[in-house]
C-alpha positions in Angstrom: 29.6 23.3 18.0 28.8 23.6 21.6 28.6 27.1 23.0 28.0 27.6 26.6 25.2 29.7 27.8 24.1 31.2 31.1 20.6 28.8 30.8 22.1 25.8 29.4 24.5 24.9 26.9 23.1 25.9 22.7 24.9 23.3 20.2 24.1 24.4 16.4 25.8 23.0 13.5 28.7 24.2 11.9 30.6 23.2 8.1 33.1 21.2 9.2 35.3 22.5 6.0 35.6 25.7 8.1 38.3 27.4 8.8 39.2 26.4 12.5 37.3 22.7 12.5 38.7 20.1 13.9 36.7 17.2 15.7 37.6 16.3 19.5 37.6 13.1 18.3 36.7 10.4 15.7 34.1 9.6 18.3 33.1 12.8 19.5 32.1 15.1 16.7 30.4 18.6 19.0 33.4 21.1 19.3 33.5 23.9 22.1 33.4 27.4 20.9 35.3 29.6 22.2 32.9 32.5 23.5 29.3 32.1 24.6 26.3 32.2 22.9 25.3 35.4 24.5 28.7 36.7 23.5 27.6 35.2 19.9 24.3 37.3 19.8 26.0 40.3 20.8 28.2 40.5 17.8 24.6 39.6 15.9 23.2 42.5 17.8 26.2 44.8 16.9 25.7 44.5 13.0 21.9 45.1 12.9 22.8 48.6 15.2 25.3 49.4 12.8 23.6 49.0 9.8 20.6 50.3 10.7 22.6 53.2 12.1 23.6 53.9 8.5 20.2 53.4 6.9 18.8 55.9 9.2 20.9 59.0 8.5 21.2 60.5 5.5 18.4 62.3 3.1 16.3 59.6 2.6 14.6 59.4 5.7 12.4 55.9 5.6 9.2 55.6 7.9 10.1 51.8 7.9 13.6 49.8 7.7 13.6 46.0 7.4 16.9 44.5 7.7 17.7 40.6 7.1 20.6 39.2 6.9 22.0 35.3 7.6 24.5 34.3 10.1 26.6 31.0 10.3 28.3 30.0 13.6 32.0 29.4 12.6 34.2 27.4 14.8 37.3 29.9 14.8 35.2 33.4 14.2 32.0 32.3 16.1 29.3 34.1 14.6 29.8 35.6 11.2 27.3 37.1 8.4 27.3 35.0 5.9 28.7 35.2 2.3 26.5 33.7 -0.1 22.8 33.4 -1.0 23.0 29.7 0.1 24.5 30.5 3.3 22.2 33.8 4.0 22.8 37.9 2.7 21.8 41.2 3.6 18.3 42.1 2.2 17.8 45.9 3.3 13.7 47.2 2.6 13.6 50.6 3.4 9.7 52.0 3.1 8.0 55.1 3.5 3.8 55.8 3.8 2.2 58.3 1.5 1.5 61.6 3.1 -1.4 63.5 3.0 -1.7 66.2 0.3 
């Protein structure tokens, strides 16, 4: 899948059992997405704010938060988080340093 950037155009690979595939051609196998990469990070951008949003409030109160989770560029969706181990999850590390006595 071709997505069209303000430096250049980004082509990454996509499943092409996704929802939303369907080749240009028998000859032509890169598909336009329909946003732009920027647009792409953004929504990447968006969950990590979110979730670390969440982490942060509350009583636990970490001194560090590690969040890492996979994404999978989609031809209909664009970017999602993806569902399975294989494709990439959500690993959340939350941390805290021992205080002085």
């Amino acid at each position: 899948m071709k997505f069209s950037s303000a430096d250049g155009d980004v082509v990454v690979e996509v499943d092409e059992r996704d929802e939303g595939f369907q080749p240009v051609s028998r000859t032509k196998l890169v598909i336009e997405a329909k946003e732009t990469f920027e647009d792409a990070l953004t929504q990447i951008r968006s969950a990590a704010e979110k979730t670390l949003n969440v982490l942060n409030s509350g009583t636990l109160k970490p001194d560090g938060i590690e969040v890492e989770f996979g994404v999978r560029f989609n031809a209909e969706a664009g970017v999602v988080i993806a569902r399975t181990q294989a494709e990439g999850h959500l690993v959340v590390r939350l941390t805290w340093a021992p205080r002085d006595r």
